[in-house]
N, CA, C and O atoms as CSV, one atom per row, in Angstrom:
chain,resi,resn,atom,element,x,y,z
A,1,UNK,N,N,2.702,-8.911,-10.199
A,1,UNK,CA,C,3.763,-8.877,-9.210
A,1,UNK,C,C,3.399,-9.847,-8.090
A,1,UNK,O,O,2.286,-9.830,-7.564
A,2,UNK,N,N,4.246,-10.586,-7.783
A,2,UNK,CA,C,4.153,-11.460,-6.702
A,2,UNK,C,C,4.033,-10.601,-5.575
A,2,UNK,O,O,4.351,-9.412,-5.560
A,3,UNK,N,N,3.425,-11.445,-4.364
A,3,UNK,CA,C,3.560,-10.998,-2.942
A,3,UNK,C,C,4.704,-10.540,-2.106
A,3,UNK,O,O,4.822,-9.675,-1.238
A,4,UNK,N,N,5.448,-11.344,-2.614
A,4,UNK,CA,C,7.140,-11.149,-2.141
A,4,UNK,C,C,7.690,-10.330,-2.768
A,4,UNK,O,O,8.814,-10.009,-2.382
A,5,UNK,N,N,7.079,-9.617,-4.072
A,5,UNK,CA,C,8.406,-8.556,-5.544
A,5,UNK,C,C,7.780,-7.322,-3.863
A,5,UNK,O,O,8.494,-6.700,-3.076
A,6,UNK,N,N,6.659,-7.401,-3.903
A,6,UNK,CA,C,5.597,-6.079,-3.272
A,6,UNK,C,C,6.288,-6.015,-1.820
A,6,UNK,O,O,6.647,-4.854,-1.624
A,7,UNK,N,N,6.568,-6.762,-0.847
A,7,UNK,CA,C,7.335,-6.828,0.445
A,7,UNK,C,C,8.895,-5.898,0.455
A,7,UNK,O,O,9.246,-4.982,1.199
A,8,UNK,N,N,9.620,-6.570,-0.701
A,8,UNK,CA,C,10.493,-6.326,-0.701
A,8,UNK,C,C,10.590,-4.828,-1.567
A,8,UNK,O,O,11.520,-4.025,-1.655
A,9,UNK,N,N,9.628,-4.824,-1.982
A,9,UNK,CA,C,9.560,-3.253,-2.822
A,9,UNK,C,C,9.876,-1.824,-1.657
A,9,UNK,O,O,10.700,-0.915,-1.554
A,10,UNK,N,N,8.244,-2.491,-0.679
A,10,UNK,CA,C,8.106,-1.873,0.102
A,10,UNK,C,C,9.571,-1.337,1.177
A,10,UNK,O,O,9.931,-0.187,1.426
A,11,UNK,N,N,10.238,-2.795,1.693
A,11,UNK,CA,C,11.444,-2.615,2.206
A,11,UNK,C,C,12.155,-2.034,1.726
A,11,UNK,O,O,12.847,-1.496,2.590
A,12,UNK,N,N,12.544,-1.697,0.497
A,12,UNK,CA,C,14.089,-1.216,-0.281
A,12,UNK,C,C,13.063,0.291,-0.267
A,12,UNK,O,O,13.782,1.241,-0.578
A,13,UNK,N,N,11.790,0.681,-0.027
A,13,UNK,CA,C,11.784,2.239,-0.137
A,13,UNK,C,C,11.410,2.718,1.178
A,13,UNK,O,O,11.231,3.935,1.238
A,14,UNK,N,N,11.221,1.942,2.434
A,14,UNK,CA,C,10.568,2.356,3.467
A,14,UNK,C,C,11.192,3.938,3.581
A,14,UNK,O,O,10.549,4.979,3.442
A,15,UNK,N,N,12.128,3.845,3.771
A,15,UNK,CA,C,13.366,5.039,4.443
A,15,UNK,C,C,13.038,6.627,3.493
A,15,UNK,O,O,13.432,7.757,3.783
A,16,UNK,N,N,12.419,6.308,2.630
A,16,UNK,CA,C,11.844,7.531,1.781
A,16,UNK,C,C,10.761,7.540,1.896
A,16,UNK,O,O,10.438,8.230,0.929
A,17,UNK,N,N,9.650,7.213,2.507
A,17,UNK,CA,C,7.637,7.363,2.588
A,17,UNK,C,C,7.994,8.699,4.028
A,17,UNK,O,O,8.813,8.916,4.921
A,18,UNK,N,N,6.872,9.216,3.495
A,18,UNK,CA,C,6.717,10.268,4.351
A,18,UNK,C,C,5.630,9.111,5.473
A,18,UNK,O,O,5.240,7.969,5.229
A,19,UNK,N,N,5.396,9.983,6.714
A,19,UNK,CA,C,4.577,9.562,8.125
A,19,UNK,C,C,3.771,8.774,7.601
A,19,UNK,O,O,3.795,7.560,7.800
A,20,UNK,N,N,3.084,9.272,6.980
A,20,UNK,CA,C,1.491,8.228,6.567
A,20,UNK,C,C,1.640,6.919,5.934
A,20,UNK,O,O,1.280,5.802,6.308
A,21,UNK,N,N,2.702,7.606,4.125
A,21,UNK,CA,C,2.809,6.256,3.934
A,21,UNK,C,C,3.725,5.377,4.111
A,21,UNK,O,O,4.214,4.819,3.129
A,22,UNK,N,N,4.197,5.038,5.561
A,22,UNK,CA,C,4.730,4.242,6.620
A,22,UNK,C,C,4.189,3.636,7.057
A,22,UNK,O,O,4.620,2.498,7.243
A,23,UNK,N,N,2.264,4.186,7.721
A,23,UNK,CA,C,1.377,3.476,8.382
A,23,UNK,C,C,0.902,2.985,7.239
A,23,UNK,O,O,0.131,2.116,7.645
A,24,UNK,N,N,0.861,2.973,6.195
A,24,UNK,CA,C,0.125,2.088,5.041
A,24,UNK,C,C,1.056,1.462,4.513
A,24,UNK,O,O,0.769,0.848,3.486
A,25,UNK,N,N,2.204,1.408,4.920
A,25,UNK,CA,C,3.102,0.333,4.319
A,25,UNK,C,C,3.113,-0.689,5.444
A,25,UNK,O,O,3.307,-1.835,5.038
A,26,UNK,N,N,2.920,-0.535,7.019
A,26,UNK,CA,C,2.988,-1.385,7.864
A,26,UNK,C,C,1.624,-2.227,7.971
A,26,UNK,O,O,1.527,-3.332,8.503
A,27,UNK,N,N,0.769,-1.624,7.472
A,27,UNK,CA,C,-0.794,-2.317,7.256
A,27,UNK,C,C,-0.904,-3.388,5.885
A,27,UNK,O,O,-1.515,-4.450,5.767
A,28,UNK,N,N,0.229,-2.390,4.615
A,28,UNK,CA,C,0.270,-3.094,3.550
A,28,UNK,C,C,1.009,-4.637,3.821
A,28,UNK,O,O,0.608,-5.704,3.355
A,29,UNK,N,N,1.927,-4.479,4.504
A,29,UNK,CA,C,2.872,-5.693,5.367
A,29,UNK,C,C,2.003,-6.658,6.567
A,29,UNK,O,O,2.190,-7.870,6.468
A,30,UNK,N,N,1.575,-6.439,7.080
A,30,UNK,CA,C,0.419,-7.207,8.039
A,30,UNK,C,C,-0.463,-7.560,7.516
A,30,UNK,O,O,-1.060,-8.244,8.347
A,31,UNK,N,N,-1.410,-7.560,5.941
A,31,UNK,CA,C,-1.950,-8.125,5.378
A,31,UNK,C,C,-2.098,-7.754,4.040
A,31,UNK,O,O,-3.030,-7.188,3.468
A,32,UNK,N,N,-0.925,-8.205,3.601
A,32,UNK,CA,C,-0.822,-8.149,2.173
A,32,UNK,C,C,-1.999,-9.006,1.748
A,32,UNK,O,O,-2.784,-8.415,1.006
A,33,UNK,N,N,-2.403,-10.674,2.141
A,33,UNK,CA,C,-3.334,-11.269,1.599
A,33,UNK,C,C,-5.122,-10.990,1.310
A,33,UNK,O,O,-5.974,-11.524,0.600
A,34,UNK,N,N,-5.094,-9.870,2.280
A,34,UNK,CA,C,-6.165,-9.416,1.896
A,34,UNK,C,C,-6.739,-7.894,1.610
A,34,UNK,O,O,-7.799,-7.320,1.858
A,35,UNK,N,N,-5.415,-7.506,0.919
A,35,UNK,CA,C,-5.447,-6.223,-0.094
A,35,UNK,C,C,-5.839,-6.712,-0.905
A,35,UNK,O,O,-6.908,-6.116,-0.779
A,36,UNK,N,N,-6.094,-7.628,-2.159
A,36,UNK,CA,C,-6.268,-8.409,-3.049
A,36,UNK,C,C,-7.938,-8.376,-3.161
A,36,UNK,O,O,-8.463,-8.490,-4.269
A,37,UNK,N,N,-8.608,-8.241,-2.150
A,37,UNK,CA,C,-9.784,-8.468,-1.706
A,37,UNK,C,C,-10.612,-7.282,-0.780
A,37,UNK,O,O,-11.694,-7.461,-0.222
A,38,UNK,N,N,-9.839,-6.083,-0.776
A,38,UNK,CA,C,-10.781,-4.920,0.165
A,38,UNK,C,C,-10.290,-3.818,-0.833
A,38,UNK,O,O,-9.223,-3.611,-1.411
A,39,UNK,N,N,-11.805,-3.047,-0.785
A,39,UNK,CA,C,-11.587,-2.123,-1.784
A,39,UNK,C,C,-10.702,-0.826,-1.167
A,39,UNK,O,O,-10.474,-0.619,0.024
A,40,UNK,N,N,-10.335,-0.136,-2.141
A,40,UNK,CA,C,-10.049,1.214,-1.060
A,40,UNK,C,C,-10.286,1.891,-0.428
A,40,UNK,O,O,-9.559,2.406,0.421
A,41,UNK,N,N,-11.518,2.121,-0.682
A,41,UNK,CA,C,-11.953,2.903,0.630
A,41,UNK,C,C,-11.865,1.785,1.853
A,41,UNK,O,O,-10.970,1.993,2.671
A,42,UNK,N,N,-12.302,1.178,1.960
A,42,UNK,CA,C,-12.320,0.191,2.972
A,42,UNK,C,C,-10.937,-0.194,3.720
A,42,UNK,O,O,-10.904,-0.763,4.811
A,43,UNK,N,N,-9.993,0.131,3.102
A,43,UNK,CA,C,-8.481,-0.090,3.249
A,43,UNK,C,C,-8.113,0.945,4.049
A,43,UNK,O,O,-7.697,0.808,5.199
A,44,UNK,N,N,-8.298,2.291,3.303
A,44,UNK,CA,C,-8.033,3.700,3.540
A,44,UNK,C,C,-8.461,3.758,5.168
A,44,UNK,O,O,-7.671,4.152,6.026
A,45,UNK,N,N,-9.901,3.284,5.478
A,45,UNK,CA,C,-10.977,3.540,6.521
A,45,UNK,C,C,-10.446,2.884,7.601
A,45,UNK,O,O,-10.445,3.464,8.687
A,46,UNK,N,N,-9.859,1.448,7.469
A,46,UNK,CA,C,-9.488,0.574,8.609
A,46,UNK,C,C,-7.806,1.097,8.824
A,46,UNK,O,O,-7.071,0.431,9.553
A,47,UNK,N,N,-7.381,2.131,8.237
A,47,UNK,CA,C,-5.676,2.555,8.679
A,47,UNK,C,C,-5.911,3.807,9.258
A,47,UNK,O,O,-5.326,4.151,10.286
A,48,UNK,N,N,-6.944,4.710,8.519
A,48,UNK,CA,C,-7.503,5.711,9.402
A,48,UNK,C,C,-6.788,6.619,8.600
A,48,UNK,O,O,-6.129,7.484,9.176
A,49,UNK,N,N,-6.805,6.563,7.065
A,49,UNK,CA,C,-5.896,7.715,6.296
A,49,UNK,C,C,-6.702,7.926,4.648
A,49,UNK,O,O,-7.344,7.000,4.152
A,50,UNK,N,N,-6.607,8.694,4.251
A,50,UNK,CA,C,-7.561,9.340,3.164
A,50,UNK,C,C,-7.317,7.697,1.547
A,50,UNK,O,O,-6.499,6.857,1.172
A,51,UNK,N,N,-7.864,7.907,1.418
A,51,UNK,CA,C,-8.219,6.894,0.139
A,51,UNK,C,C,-6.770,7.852,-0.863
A,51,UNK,O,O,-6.128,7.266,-1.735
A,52,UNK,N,N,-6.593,8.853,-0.609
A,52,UNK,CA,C,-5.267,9.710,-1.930
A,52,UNK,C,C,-4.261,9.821,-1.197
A,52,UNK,O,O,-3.269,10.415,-1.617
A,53,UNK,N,N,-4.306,9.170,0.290
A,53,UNK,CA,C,-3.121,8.725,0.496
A,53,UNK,C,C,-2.532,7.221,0.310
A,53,UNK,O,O,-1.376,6.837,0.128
A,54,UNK,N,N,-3.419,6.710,0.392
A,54,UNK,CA,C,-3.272,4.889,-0.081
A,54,UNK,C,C,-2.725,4.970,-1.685
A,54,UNK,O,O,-1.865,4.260,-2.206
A,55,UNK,N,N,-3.520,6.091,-2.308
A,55,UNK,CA,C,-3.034,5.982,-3.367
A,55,UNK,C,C,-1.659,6.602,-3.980
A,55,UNK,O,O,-1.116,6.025,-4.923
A,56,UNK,N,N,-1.145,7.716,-3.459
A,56,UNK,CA,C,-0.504,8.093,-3.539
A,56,UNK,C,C,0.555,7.199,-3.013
A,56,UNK,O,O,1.688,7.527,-3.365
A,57,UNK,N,N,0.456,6.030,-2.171
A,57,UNK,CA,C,1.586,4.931,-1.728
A,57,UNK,C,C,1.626,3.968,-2.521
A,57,UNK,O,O,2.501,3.110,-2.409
A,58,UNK,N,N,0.721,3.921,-3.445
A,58,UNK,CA,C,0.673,2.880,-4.510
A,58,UNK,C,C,1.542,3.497,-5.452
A,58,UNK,O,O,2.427,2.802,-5.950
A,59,UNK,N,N,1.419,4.799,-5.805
A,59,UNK,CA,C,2.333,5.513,-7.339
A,59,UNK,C,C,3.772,5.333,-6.582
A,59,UNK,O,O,4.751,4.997,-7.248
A,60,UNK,N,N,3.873,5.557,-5.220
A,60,UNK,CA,C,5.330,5.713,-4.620
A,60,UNK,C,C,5.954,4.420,-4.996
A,60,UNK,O,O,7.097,4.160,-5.372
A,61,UNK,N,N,4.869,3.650,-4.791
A,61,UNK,CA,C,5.730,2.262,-5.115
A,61,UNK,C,C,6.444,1.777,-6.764
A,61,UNK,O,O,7.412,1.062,-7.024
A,62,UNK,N,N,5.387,2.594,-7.743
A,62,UNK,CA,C,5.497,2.341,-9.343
A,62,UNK,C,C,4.023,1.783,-9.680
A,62,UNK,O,O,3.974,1.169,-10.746
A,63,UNK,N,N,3.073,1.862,-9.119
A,63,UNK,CA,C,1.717,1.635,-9.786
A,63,UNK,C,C,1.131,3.008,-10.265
A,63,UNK,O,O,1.392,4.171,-9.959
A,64,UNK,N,N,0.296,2.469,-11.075
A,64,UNK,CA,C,-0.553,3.391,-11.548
A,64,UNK,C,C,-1.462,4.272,-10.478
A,64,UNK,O,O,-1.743,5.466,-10.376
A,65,UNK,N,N,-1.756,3.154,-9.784
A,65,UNK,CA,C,-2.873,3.669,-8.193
A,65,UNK,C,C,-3.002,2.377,-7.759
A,65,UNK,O,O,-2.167,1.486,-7.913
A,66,UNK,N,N,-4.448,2.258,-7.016
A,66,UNK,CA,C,-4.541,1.047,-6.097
A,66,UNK,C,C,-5.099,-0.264,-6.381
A,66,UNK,O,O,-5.205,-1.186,-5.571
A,67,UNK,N,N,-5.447,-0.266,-7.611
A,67,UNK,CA,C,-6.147,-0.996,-8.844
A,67,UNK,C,C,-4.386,-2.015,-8.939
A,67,UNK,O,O,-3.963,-3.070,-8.466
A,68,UNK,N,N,-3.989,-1.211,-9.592
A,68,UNK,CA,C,-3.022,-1.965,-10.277
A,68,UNK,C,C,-1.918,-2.455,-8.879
A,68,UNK,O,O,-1.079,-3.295,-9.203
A,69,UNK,N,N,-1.888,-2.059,-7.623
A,69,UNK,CA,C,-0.906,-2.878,-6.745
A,69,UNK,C,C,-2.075,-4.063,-6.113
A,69,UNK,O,O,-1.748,-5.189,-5.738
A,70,UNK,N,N,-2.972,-3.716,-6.105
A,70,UNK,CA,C,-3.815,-5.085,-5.990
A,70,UNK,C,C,-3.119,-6.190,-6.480
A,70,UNK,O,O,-2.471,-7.054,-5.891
A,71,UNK,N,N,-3.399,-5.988,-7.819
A,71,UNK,CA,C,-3.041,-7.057,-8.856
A,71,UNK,C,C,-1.598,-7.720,-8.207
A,71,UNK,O,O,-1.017,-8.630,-8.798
């Protein structure tokens, strides 16, 4: 998935993420380029929200988990 399918993913579902994954969609949006490159925990740690909530915003989106929205 391109950078841009993932932006616009995010946009067309904002209005349905519960509180949290809002703040990990606005973090996912401020640096998409270097999700690609920080693991999850490390992701999870710098938004200040559990590693099964990052992930759980990854399945919201249609991934498997956080492996596969990397990609």
């Amino acid at each position: 998935m391109r950078e841009t399918d993932i932006i616009e993913l995010i946009k067309e579902k904002y209005n349905s993420f519960t509180r949290l994954q809002k703040v990990v969609a606005h973090y996912v949006l401020e640096k998409t380029d270097s999700i690609v490159f920080s693991s999850l925990d490390r992701v999870a740690s710098e938004i200040g929200v559990s590693t099964t909530t990052v992930i759980r915003f990854a399945r919201c989106l249609g991934f498997a988990g956080y492996s596969e929205m990397q990609e």
